[in-house]
C-alpha positions in Angstrom: 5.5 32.3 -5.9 2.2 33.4 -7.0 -1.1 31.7 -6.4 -2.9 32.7 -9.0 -0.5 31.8 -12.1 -0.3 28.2 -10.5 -4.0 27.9 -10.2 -3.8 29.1 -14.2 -1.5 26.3 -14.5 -3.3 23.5 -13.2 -6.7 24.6 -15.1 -5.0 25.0 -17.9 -3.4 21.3 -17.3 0.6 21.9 -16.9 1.9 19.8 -14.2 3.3 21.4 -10.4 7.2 20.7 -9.8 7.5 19.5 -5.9 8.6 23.0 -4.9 5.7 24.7 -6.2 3.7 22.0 -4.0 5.3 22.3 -1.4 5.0 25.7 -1.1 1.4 25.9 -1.7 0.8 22.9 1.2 3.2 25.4 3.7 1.7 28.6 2.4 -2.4 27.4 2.9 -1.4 25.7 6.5 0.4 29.0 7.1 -3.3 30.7 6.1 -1.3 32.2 3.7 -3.6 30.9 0.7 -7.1 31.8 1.0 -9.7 29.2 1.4 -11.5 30.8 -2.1 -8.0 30.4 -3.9 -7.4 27.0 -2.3 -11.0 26.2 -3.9 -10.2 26.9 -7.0 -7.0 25.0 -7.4 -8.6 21.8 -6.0 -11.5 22.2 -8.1 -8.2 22.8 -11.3 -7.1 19.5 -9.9 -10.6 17.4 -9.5 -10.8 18.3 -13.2 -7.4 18.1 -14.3 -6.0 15.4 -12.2 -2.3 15.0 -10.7 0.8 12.8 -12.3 2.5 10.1 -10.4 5.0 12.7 -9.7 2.9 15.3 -8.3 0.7 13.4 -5.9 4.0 11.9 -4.6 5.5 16.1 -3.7 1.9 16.4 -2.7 1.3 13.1 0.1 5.3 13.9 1.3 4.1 18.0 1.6 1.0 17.0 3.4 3.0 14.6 6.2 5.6 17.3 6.2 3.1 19.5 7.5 2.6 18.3 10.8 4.4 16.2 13.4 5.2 11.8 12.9 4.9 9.4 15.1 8.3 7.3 15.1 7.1 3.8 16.0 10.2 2.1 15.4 11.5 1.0 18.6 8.5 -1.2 18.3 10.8 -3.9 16.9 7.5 -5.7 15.2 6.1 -4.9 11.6 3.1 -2.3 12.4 0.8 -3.1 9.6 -2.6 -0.9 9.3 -5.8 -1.1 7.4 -8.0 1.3 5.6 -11.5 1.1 4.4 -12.5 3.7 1.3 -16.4 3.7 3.4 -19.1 1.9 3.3 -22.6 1.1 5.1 -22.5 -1.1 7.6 -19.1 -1.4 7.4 -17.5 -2.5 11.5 -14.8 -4.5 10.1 -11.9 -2.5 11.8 -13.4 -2.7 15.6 -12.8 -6.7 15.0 -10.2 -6.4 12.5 -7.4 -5.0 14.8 -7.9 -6.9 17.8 -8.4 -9.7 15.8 -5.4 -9.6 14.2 -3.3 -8.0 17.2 -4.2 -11.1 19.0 -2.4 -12.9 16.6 0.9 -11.3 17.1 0.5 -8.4 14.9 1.3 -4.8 15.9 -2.1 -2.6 14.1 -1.9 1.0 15.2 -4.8 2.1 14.0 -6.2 5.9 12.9 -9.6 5.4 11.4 -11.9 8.6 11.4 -15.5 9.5 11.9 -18.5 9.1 9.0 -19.0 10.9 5.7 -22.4 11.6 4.0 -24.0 8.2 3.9 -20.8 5.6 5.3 -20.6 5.6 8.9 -17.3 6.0 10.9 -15.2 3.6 12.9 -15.0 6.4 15.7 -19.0 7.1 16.2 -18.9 3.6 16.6 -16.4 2.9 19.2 -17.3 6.7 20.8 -21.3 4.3 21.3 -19.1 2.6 23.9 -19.2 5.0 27.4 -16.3 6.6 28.2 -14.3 5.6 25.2 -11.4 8.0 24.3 -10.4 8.3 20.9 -8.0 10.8 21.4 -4.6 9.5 23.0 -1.0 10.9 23.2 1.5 10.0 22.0 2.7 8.6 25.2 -0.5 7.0 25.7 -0.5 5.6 22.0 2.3 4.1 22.2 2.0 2.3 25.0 -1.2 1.1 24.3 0.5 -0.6 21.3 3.3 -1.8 23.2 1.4 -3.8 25.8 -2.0 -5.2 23.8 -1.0 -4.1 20.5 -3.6 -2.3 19.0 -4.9 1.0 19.7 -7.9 2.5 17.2 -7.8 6.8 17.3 -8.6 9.5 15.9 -5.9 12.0 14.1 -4.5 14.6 16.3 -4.6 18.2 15.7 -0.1 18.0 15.6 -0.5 15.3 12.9 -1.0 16.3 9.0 -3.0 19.4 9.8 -2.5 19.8 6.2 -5.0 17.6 5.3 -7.4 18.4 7.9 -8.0 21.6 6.5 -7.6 20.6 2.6 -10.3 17.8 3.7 -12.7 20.4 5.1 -12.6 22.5 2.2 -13.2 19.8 -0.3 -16.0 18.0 1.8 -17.5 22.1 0.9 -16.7 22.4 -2.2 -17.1 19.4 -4.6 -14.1 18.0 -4.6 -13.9 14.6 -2.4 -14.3 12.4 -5.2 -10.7 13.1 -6.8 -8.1 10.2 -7.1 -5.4 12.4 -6.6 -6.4 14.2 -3.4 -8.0 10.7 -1.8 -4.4 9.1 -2.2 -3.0 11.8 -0.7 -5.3 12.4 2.4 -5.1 8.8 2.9 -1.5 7.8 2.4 -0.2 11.0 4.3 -1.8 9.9 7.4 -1.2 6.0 7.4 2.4 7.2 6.8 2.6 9.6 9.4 0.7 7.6 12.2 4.0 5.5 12.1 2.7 2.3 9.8 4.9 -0.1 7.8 2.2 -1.6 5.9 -1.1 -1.0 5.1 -4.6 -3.5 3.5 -6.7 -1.2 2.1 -10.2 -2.5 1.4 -11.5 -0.8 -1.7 -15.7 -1.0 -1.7 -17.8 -1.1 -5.0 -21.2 -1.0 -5.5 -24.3 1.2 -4.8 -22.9 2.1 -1.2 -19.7 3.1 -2.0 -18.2 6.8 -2.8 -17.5 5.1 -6.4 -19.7 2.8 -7.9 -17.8 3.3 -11.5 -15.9 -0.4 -11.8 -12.9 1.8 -13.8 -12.9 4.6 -11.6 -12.5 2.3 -8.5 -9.5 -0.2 -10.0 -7.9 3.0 -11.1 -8.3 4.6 -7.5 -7.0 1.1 -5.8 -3.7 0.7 -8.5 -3.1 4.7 -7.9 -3.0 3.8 -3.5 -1.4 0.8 -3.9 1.3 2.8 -6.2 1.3 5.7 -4.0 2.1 3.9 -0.9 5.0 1.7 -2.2 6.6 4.8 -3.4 6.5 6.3 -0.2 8.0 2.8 1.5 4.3 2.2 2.8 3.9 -1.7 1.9 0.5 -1.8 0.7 -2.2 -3.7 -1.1 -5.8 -3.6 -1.8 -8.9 -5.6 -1.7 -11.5 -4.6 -3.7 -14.6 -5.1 -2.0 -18.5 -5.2 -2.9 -20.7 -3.0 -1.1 -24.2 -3.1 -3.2 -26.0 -4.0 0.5 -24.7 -3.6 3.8 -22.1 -5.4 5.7 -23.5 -7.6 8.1 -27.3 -7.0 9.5 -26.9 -3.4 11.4 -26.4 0.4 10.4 -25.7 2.2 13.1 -23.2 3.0 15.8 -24.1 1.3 18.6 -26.0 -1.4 17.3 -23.0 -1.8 14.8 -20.6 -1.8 17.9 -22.9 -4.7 19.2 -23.0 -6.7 16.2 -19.0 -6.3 15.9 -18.9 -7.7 20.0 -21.0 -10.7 18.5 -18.5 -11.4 15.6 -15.7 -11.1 18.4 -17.3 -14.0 20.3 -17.9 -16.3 17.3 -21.0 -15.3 15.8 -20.9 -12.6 13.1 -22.3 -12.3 10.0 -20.6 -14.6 7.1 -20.2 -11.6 4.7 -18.8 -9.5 7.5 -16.1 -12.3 8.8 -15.2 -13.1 5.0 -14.7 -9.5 4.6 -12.4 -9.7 8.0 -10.7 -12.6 7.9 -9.6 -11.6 3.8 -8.3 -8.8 5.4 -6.6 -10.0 8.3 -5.0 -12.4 6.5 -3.6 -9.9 4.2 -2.1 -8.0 7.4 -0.2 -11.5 8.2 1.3 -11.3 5.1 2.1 -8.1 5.5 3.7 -8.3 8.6 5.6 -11.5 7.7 3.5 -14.1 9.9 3.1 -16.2 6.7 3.5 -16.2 3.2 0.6 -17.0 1.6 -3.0 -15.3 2.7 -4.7 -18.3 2.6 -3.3 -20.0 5.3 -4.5 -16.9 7.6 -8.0 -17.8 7.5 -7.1 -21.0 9.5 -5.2 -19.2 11.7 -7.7 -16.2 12.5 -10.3 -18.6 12.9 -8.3 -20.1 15.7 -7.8 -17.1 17.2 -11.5 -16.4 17.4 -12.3 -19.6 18.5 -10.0 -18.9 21.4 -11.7 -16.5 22.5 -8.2 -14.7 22.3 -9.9 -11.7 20.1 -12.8 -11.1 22.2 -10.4 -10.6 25.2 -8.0 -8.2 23.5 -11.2 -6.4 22.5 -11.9 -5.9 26.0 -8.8 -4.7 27.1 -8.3 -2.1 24.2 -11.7 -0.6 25.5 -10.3 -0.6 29.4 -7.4 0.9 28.0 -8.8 3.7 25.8 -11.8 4.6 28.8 -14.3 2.8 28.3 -16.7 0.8 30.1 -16.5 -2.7 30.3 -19.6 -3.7 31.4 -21.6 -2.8 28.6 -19.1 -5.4 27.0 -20.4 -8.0 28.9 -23.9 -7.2 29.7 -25.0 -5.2 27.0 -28.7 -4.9 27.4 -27.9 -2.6 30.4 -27.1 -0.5 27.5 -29.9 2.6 27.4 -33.0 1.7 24.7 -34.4 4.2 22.0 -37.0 5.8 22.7 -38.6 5.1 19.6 -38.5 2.0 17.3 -41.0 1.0 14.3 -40.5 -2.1 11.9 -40.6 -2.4 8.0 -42.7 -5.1 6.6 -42.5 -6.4 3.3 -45.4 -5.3 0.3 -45.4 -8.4 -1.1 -44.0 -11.9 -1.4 -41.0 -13.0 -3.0 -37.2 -12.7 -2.9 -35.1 -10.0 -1.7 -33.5 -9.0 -5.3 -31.6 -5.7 -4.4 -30.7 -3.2 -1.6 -29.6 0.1 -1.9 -27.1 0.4 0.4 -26.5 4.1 -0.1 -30.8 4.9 0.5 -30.2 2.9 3.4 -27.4 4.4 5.3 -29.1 7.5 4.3 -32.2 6.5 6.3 -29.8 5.3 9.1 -28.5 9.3 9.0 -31.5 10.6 9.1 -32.6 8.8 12.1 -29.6 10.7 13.9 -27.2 7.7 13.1 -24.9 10.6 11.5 -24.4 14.4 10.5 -25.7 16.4 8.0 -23.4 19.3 9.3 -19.9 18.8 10.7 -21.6 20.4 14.5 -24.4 17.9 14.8 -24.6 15.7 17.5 -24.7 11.7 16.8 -27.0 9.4 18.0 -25.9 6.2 19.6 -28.8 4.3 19.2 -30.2 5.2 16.4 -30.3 2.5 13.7 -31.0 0.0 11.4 -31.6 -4.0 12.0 -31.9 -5.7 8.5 -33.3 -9.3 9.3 -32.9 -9.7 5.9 -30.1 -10.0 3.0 -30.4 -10.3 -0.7 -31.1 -13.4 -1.9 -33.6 -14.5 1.3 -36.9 -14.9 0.7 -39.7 -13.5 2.3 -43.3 -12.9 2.5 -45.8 -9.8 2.7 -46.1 -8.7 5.9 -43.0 -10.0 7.0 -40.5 -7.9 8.8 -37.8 -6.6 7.0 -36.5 -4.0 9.1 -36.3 -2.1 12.5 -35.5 0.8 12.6 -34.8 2.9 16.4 -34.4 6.6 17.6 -34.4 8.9 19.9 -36.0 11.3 18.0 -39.2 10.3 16.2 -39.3 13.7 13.7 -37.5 11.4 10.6 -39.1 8.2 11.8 -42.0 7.6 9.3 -39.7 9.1 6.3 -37.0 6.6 7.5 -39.2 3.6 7.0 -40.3 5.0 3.6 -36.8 5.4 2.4 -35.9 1.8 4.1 -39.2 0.4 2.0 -38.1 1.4 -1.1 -34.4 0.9 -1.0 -35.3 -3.0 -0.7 -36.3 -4.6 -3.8 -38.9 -7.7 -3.8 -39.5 -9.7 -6.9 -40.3 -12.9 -8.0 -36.7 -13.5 -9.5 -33.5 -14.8 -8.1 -31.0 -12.2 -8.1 -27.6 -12.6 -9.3 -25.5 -11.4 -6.6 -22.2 -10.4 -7.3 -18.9 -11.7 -5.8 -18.6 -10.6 -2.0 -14.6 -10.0 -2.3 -13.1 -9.8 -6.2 -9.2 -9.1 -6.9 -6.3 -8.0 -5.1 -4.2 -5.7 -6.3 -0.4 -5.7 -5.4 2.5 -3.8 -6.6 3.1 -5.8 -9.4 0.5 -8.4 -10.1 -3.6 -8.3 -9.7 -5.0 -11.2 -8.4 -8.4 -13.0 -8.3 -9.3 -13.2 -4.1 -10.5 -16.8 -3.4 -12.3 -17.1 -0.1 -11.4 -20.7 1.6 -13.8 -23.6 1.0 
C-alpha cells in the first residue's frame, strides 16, 4: 500500500476499508510511516472525520498493536471509569476504592495531565514512594486481593497509541472525535475491562465546551465501546469551576483523603457517588443507579473506603504515614493569598485560567520533560454562588518556585468573577447516555 494515495484519500474524504487501517497502525508502529506523513493523515482525519466503520478497524488496530491483559480468571465483572479531563478533577483516587470496597473489581489505567486538566497519576505519584507502574503479575494480584489497582499504561500495551497520541498532542489534532474514541476505548479494552462509566465534562474547563460537540463525542464512546463488547455509558458532567476546593497534586491527593474519611466536597462526592453507582450497575450489584448512592454512602460511612485506600497505597509503594499524618507532609516554600476587589457574589470561575495558573505554579508541564511539582497549588475557599466581601480571601496559592507567583495570583484574580448578581449555575451532573436511550441524571434528595 502506499501512504501517500491514502493520505489523498482521507483529505479528499473517501472512507479507509479495515485493511488499509490496519496496515497503516502496523506500518507507523513498525516506523515504517514517517511521523511527517503520519501528520498529515491525522490532520486529513481531524478535518475529515472517521465513519462508525472506520474508527471501529482503527480502536481494534490500535489494541492489536500491543500486548492484552486477560483478566478473566477474575470470575467478577471488572468495570472501569474514565474521565475526558478536567480541573480539579480527583474523582478516580476515591472512585476506585470506593467502589472496590463495595464488591466491585475496578482495574484502573488513568494517565498523567494535559495542558490545563491535571492527571490522576501526578496526583497519586504526590504520595512518596507510590509506583504507578506494576506488572502484570503485580497488577493482577493487586486486583485479586483488594481489588483495585490505579496505573499507568505500559510500554507492551497499545504502543500504538502512545505514539499516535504524542504526535497529535504536537500537531493540532487532540481535539478529534474519531481519534479520542480510539485512544480511549483501545486502552480500557486492552487493560482487561468489561465495563466502563465514562464521565464526559462541559464547560469552560473542559477540552470541549461546544454542548453539540460534547453529546456527539459521549454517543460516539458510548457506541464505540458496545461495539467492541466494552459495556459502557456516559455521564455528562459540568466543569465551568473546579471540582471540589483544590488544584493541584498533592493538595488534590489531600482533599481526595478527606472525601475518603467522610468529608469532601458536595460537588465532588455527587460527581463520585453518580459515578460509582453507575459502576454497580455495571457490574450487576444492582439494577437501578439510584439505589447506589445509599449503598456507597454506607460504605464511606464505614470507613470501609478509607481503609482500602490505604491498602492500595501499601500495595503500590507508597508511604502510609503521610496517609495518616499528613502535615508531616514537606510545605512550599512559598505561598501568597488572593483577596477579593470588591464585594458581592462569586458569579463565574474560569476553570480553564485557573488550572492554568495552577500549571504555572509547577502544578504541571508545559513540555512533556518538565518536572512536576507536588505542592504546588491552588486552595479555592470559595465556589460560585458564595458571597464575599473585598478584601476577603479568595484564594492561596503555594510553590516552590516563586518566578510565576505574582502572575499566578493575577491570572487566579481575574479568572474569578464578582458582581452584585446571583449567578445561575448550571446543573452539576445533566444526562446519561446509554446504548439505546439518554437519560436525565437525578441526584438523590
Amino acid at each position: 500500500m502506499n501512504p501517500v494515495e491514502l493520505i489523498i484519500n482521507k483529505r479528499d474524504g473517501k472512507h479507509f476499508t479495515a485493511s488499509e487501517i490496519q496496515w497503516l497502525v502496523d506500518s507507523y508502529t513498525r516506523e515504517e510511516i514517517p511521523d511527517y506523513q503520519m501528520s498529515a493523515l491525522l490532520m486529513a482525519i481531524y478535518f475529515q472525520g472517521m465513519n462508525r466503520d472506520e474508527m471501529t478497524a482503527l480502536t481494534k488496530a490500535m489494541i492489536e498493536s500491543g500486548k492484552s491483559l486477560d483478566l478473566s480468571s477474575i470470575e467478577a465483572i471488572k468495570v472501569d471509569k474514565h474521565s475526558t479531563g478536567g480541573v480539579g478533577d480527583k474523582v478516580s483516587l476515591i472512585l476506585a476504592p470506593l467502589v472496590a470496597a463495595a464488591g466491585v473489581t475496578v482495574p484502573m489505567m488513568a494517565g498523567r495531565g494535559l495542558g490545563h486538566t491535571g492527571g490522576t497519576l501526578d496526583k497519586l505519584e504526590a504520595i512518596p514512594g507510590f509506583r504507578t507502574e506494576l506488572s502484570e503479575s503485580e497488577f493482577f494480584r493487586q486486583l485479586s486481593k483488594i481489588g483495585c489497582a490505579i496505573v499507568g499504561q505500559t510500554e507492551q500495551m497499545v504502543p500504538a497509541d502512545r505514539q499516535l497520541y504524542a504526535l497529535r498532542d504536537v500537531t493540532g489534532t487532540v481535539p478529534s472525535i474519531p481519534l479520542i474514541c480510539s485512544s480511549i476505548l483501545s486502552k480500557k479494552k486492552a487493560e482487561g475491562a468489561d465495563a466502563l462509566v465514562l464521565d464526559v465534562k462541559i464547560g469552560n474547563g473542559a477540552f470541549f465546551n461546544d454542548r453539540e460537540i460534547t453529546y456527539r463525542l459521549a454517543r460516539t464512546l458510548v457506541e464505540l465501546g458496545n461495539i467492541l463488547d466494552l459495556k459502557t455509558q456516559a455521564l455528562i458532567t459540568n466543569m465551568d469551576q473546579p471540582l471540589g476546593n483544590t488544584i493541584g497534586n498533592w493538595i488534590e491527593t489531600r482533599e481526595a483523603m478527606k472525601a475518603l474519611q467522610g468529608n469532601g466536597a458536595k460537588d465532588l462526592m455527587d460527581v463520585t457517588l453518580a459515578l460509582g453507582s453507575l459502576m454497580l450497575v455495571q457490574a450487576g450489584k444492582i439494577d437501578d443507579y439510584h439505589t447506589g448512592f445509599e449503598i456507597l454512602q454506607d460504605v464511606l460511612d464505614s470507613g470501609r473506603a478509607w481503609q482500602r485506600f490505604i491498602e492500595m497505597v501499601a500495595m503500590q509503594g507508597g508511604d502510609v504515614s503521610v496517609l495518616n499524618h499528613p502535615d508531616i507532609y514537606p510545605k512550599p516554600v512559598y505561598q501568597a493569598e488572593v483577596k477579593a476587589s470588591c464585594s458581592g457574589n462569586i458569579y463565574d470561575m474560569n476553570a480553564c485560567s485557573l488550572g492554568l495558573a495552577a500549571l504555572s505554579l509547577g502544578a504541571g508541564r508545559v513540555k512533556k520533560t518538565d518536572a512536576v511539582d507536588p505542592k504546588a497549588g491552588i486552595l479555592l475557599y470559595k465556589k460560585v454562588g458564595d458571597s464575599v466581601s473585598k478584601g476577603e480571601p479568595l484564594a492561596l496559592l503555594t510553590t516552590d518556585c516563586s518566578q510565576e507567583l505574582g502572575d499566578a495570583m493575577n491570572r487566579v484574580a481575574q479568572a474569578i468573577d464578582i458582581r452584585d448578581a446571583s449567578p445561575q449555575i448550571q446543573p452539576l451532573i445533566e444526562t446519561l447516555i446509554l446504548a439505546d436511550e439518554e437519560l436525565i441524571f437525578s441526584l438523590p434528595d
